[in-house]
C-alpha positions in Angstrom: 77.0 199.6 57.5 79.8 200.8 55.6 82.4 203.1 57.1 82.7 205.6 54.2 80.4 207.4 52.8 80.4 207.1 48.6 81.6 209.4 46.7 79.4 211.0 44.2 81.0 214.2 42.4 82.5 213.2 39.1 80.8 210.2 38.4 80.0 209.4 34.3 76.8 209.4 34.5 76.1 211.8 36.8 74.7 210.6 40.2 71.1 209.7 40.1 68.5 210.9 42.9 68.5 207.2 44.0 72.0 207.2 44.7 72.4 210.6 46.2 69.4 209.0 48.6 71.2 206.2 49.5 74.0 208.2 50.5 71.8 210.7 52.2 70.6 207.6 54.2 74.0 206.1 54.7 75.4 209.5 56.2 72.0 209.8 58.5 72.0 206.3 59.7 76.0 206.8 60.4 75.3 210.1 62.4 72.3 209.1 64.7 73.3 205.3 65.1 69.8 204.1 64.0 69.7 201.1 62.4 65.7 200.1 62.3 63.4 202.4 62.3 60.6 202.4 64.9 57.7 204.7 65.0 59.3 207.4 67.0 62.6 207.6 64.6 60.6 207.3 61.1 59.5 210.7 61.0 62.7 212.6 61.8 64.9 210.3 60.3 62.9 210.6 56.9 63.1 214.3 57.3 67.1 214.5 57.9 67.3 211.9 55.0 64.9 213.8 52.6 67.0 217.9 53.4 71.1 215.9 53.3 69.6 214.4 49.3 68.8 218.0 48.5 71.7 219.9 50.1 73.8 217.4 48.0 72.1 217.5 45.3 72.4 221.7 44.9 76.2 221.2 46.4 76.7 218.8 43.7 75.1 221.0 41.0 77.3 223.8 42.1 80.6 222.4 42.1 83.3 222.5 39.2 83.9 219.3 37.3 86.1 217.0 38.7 89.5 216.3 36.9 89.7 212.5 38.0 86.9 209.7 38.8 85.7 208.5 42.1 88.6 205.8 43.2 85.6 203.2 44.0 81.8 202.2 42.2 79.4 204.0 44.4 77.5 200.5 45.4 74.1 201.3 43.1 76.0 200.8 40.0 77.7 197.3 41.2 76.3 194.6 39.4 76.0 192.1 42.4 74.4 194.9 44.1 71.6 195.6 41.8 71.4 191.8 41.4 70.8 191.6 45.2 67.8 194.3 44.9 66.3 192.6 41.5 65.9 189.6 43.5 64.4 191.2 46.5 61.6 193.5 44.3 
């Protein structure tokens, strides 16, 4: 699991609801120390996932523009990444 959570305001496009879920996820998965899901974590993990994507998502909406870019490529819009998930689906 990565360390930092990715950055999402300022991005050109904007961030999508995939990638504000995967972040969502990242940060949930970093706070509870879950790494698998069993059928007592599923439900209130979804659930934590599911309200962080829409705080974000109105925080994002509500913030100025940013003056400068993210420093890194949020890992959806790598290419080796999505190349990884093309071969998996």
């Amino acid at each position: 699991m990565c360390r930092n959570i990715t950055e999402l305001r300022g991005l050109e496009p904007a961030a999508t609801a995939e990638e504000i879920e995967a972040a969502a996820r990242q940060y949930v998965r970093k706070v509870t120390g879950i790494q698998s899901l069993s059928d007592a974590t599923r439900e209130p993990f979804d659930q934590a996932v599911a309200e962080v994507a829409a705080t974000t998502t109105r925080l994002l909406a509500s913030l100025p523009e940013r003056r400068q870019p993210p420093r890194t490529v949020p890992p959806l819009r790598r290419p080796e990444v999505r190349a990884r998930m093309a071969a998996r689906g």
